[in-house]
C-alpha positions in Angstrom: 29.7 -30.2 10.9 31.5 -32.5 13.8 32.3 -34.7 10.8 34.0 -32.1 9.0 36.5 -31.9 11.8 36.9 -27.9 11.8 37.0 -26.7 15.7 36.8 -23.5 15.1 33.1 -23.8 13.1 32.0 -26.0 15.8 32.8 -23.9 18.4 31.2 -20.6 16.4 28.0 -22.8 14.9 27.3 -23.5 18.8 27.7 -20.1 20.0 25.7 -18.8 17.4 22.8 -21.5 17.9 22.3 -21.0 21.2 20.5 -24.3 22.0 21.2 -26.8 25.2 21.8 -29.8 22.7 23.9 -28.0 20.3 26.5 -26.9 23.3 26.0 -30.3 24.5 26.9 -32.0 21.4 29.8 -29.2 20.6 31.1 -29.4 24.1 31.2 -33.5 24.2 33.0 -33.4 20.9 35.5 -31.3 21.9 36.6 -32.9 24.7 37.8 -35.6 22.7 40.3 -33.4 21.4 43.6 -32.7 21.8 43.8 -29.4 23.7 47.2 -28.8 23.1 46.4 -28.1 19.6 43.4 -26.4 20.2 43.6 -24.1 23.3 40.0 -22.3 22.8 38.7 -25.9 23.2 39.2 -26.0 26.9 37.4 -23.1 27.2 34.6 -23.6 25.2 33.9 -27.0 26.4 33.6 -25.1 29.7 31.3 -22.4 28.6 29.2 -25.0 26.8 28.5 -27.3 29.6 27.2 -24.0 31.7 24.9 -23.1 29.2 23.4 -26.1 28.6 23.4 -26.6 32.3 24.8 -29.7 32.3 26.5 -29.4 35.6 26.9 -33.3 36.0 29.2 -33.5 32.6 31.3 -30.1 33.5 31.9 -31.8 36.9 33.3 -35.0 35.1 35.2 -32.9 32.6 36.9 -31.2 35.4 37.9 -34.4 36.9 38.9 -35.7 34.1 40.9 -32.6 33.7 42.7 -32.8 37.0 43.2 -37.0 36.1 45.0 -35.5 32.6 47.1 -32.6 34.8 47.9 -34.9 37.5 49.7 -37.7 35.0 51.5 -35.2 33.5 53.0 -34.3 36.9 
């Protein structure tokens, strides 16, 4: 499904799976997006890293978040 390139699949196949490696894979996918195009991204790569309790990588996505906002500055 990552293949296929549809976020909005990806993002409703993880929520509807409901398995810590699914979110991971969803969430680590997404991130490699542009969010611009796709503004439910940001949010589910959030939500997706908390349920898979992967605390680490949503720590490092939020850095790499404020890195992104803080060039755009």
């Amino acid at each position: 499904m990552i293949h296929s390139g549809d976020v909005e699949r990806i993002i409703v196949f993880a929520n509807v799976a409901r398995n810590r490696e699914v979110y991971l894979m969803a969430a680590d996918h997404l991130k490699t997006l542009d969010w611009k195009k796709y503004p439910d991204a940001l949010q589910s790569i959030m939500n997706f890293y908390k349920r898979a309790r992967a605390f680490e990588k949503l720590a490092l996505f939020y850095d790499m978040c404020a890195q992104v906002g803080s060039e755009l500055l």
